[in-house]
N, C-alpha and C positions, 0 to 999 in steps of 0.2 A: 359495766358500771359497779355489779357488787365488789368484786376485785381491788378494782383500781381507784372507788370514789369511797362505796359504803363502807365495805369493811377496816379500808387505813383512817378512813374517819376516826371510826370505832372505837376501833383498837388505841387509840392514841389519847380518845379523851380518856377511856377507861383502865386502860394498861400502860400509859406513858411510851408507848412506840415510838421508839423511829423513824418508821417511813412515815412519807406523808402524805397525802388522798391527794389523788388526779383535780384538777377544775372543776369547780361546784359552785352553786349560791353557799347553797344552807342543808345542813341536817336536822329534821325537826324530829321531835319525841323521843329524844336523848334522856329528860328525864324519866323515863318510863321505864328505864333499864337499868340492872347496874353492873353488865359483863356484856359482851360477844364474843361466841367462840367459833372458828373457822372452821369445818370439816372438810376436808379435800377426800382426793380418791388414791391419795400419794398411799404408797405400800406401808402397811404397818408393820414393816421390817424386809431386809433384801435376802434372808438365809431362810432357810427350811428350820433353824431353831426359834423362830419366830412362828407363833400363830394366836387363833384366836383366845385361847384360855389364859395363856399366858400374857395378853395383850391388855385385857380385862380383868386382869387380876385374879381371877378367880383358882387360877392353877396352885397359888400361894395357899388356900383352904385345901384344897383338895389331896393336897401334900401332907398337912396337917392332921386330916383328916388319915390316909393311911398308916400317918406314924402314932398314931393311937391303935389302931386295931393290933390285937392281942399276937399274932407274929411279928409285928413288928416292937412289940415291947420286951418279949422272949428274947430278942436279938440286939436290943439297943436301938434299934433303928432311929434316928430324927427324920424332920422334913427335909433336909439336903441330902436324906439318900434316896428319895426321890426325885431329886433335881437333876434333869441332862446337862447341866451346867455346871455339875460340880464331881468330882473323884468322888467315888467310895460306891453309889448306887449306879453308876452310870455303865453303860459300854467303851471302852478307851480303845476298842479297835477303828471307832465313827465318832471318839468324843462324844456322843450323846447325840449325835445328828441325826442318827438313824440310818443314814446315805454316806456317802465317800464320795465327792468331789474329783473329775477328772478336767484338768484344764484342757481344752484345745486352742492350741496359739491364734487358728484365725477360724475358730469358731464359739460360739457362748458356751461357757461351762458346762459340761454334762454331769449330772448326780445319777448315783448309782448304788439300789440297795447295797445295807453293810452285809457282808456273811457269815460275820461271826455272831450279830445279835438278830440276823433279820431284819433291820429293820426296823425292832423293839426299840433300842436306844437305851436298854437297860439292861444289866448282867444279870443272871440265874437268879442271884440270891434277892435281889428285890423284887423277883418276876415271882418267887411265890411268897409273898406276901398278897392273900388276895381279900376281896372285899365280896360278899354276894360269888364270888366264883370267878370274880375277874380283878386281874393284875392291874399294877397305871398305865401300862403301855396298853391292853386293852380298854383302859377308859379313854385314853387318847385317840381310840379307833370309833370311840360312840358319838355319833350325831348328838348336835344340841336336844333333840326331842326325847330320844335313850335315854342322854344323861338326865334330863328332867323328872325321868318316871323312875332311875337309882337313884338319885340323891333328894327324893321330894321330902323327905322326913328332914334335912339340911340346909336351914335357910341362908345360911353363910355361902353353901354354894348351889342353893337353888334358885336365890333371886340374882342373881349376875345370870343363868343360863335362861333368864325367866325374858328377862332385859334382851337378851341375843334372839330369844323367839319371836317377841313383839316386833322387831324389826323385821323381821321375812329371814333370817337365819336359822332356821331350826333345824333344817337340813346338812347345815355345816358340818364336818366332825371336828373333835374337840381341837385335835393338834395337828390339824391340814397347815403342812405350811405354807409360811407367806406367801412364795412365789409361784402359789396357784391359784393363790386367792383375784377375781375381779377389783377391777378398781369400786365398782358399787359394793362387792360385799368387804373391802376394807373398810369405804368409808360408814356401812350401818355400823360395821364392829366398832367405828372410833365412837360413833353415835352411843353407840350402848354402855363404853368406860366412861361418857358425857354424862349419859342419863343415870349414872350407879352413884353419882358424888348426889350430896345436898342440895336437894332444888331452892333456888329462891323465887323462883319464879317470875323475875325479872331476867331472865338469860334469853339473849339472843343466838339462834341457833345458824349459821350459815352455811349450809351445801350446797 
């Protein structure tokens, strides 16, 4: 019912959707709200360069954040040289993936640590820029609860991992990728990039 009646309701008065809800009388207490938002258990990305920080945005501070500390100003460094996503900081033996991708024609993809960075996903020279005694590719190794107690002095990226505890993620590490992730701990992560925007507190929440 919530699928196929309540939520294309929803969606439709309030977002001009599309589709259009299953067989019903009526929707009552419409006016009570002024959004719904869907959360499924659908993967928040299908590659290993996909995970929680980055999902949440929070990864976007955290970058910012290294390109401030005093090595990385010595060197020029910006936030895109700590980006797996981008040339200059990255490893380009694994593209920043960390893993190396082996296809098998009639079996699912196998990934397979890089060997030229470990694994890191990042080359020497951003690997010693550190923070506290540890690099990004070692924050990327810290559970949501770690990071909380290095970065508490940093509200830009302590309330995004604050948001990831309150759901039962706290145990996550930062940069687990996607395709280890459960469909339940996708869908708290989507819950958590939900609950980080502006509440009105007219939002309807759907899981």
């Amino acid at each position: 019912l919530v699928n196929d009646i309540l939520y294309p309701a929803l969606a439709r008065h309030y977002h001009a959707a599309t589709k259009g809800p299953g067989r019903h009388r009526s929707v009552t207490g419409i006016a009570q709200l002024d959004k719904v938002i869907n959360i499924t258990q659908r993967p928040i990305g299908r590659t290993p360069r996909s995970n929680p920080v980055t999902y949440v945005k929070v990864f976007d501070e955290i970058r910012r954040f290294f390109a401030q500390l005093p090595e990385s100003r010595v060197h020029g460094f910006k936030p895109g040289r700590f980006s797996f996503n981008v040339k200059g900081g990255r490893c380009e033996g694994c593209e920043g993936d960390g893993v190396r991708k082996i296809e098998m024609h009639f079996l699912p993809d196998v990934y397979v640590r890089c060997e030229e960075c470990d694994g890191k996903r990042f080359n020497e020279a951003t690997l010693r820029v550190l923070y506290k005694g540890r690099s990004i590719a070692d924050v990327l190794e810290l559970t949501v609860h770690e990071a909380q107690d290095l970065f508490s002095a940093h509200p830009k990226i302590a309330r995004p991992l604050e948001l990831l505890a309150r759901v039962g993620l706290e145990y996550l590490h930062l940069g687990q990728p996607s395709p280890t992730l459960s469909g339940g701990e996708a869908q708290r992560i989507k819950l958590a990039r939900e609950l980080a925007k502006r509440a009105t507190g007219r939002t309807l929440y759907i899981l």
